[in-house]
N, C-alpha and C positions, 0 to 999 in steps of 0.2 A: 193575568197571573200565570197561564199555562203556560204561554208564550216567553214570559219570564223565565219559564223552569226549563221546557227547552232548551232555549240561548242558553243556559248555563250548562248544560246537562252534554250540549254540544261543545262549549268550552276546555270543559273537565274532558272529554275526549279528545281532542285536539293535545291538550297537553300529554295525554298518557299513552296519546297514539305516535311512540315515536319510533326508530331503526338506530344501530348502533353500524359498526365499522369496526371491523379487526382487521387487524396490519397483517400484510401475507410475509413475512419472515423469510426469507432460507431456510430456516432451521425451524419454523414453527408451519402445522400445517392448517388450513383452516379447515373445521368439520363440516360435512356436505350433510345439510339438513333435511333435507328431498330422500336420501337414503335412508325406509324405514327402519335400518338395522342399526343404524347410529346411537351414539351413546355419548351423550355430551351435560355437562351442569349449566342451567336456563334458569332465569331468571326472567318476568313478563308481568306486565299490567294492563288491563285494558278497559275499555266500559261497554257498556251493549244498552239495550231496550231494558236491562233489567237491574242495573246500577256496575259500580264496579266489582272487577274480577282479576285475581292474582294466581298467578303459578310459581314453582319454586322448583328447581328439578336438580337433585342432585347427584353424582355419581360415588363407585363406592367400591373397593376393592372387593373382591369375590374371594380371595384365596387363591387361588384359579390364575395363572396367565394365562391361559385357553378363554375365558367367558370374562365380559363385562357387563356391569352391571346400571340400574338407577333408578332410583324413586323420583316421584313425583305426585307437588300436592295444588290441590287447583281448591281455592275458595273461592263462590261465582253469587255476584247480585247484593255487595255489599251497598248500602245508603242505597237501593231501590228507590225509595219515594223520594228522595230529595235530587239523584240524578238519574232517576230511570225516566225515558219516556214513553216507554210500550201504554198503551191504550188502558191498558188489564185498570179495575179496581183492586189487585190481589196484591198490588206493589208496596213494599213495606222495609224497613231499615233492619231488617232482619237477614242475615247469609240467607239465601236461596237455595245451593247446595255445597257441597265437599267431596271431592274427587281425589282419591289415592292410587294410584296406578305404579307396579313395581314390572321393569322390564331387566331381562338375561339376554345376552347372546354369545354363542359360541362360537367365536371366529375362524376356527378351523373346518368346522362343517356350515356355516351361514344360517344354522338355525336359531329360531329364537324366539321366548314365551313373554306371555305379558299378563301379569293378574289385576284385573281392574274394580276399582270398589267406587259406587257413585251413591252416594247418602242425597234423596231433595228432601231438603228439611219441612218444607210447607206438607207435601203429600205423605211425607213418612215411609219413603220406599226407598228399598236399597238393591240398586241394579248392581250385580257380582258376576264376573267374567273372566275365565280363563284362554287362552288362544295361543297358537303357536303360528311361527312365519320360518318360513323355509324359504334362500334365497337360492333364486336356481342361476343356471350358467348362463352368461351374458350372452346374449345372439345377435352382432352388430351392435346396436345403438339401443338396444330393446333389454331391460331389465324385469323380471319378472319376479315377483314374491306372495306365491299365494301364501294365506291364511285360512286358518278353520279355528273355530272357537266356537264355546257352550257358554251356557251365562245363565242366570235366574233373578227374577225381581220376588224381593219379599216386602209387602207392604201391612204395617202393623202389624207386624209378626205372623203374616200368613202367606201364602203363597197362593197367587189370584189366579195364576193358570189351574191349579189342582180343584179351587174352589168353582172356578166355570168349569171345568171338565166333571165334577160332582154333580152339579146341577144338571149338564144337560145330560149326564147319566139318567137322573133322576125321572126328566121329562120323558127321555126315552123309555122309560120303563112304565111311567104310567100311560101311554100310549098302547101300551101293548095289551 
């Protein structure tokens, strides 16, 4: 029966694993998706070990001819049990998690934030992240864009780094 759920699980990804083709135009330019300061509307399906997973990304006037904008929403691990075949007992026909991610950039100076929210519905934690990329000046062939970015996980409504940093407070003081 495993071996049945596989093959199928392999199937369904075969089909949802595909690439598309956009016609290079004169007049139309195709977007370089390697470049992490792009800004383009995606659309994407796919399946993993944990069932299938979708993106949707869309862009979005800013007001601004200086900065573009985009959201984007990723639902991951749908029909688990019926086309996942990670190993886990935890696989189940339940969303796995939900991903909102809103990107900026301002083309005039190559900077650019990105606010990320990632909900995993099993664990109940919600990893939250803000970050900026700065693109710097090309040197030959060599492109560079660091990043810096803060982030927080709060899981069941607490925040588990402050509840370990409590505790070993705690130890350390009865130590003393």
């Amino acid at each position: 029966m495993r071996a049945s759920i596989t093959l199928l699980s392999a199937a369904v990804a075969a089909c949802f694993s595909f690439s598309s083709y956009a016609a290079n135009d004169s007049d139309t330019q195709v977007q370089d998706m390697s470049d992490p300061l792009a800004v383009y509307t995606q659309a994407g399906a796919g399946a993993s070990d944990k069932g299938l997973n979708f993106k949707v990304g869309r862009t979005y006037d800013t007001g601004n001819p200086e900065t573009m904008a985009m959201n984007i929403i990723e639902v991951k691990g749908v029909v688990g049990e019926y086309l996942g075949w990670s190993g886990s007992s935890h696989r189940d026909n339940s969303i796995d998690s939900v991903r909102f991610r809103n990107f900026s950039v301002n083309t005039t100076n190559g900077r650019g934030s990105q606010v990320d929210l990632n909900y995993n519905v099993e664990q109940e934690s919600l990893n939250a992240s803000y970050s900026f990329i700065q693109a710097l000046p090309k040197m030959g062939n060599l492109n560079l864009y660091p990043l810096a970015g803060l982030g927080v996980n709060v899981r069941n409504g607490e925040f588990p780094a402050v509840r370990t940093c409590q505790a070993l407070s705690a130890r350390l003081r009865s130590k003393t």
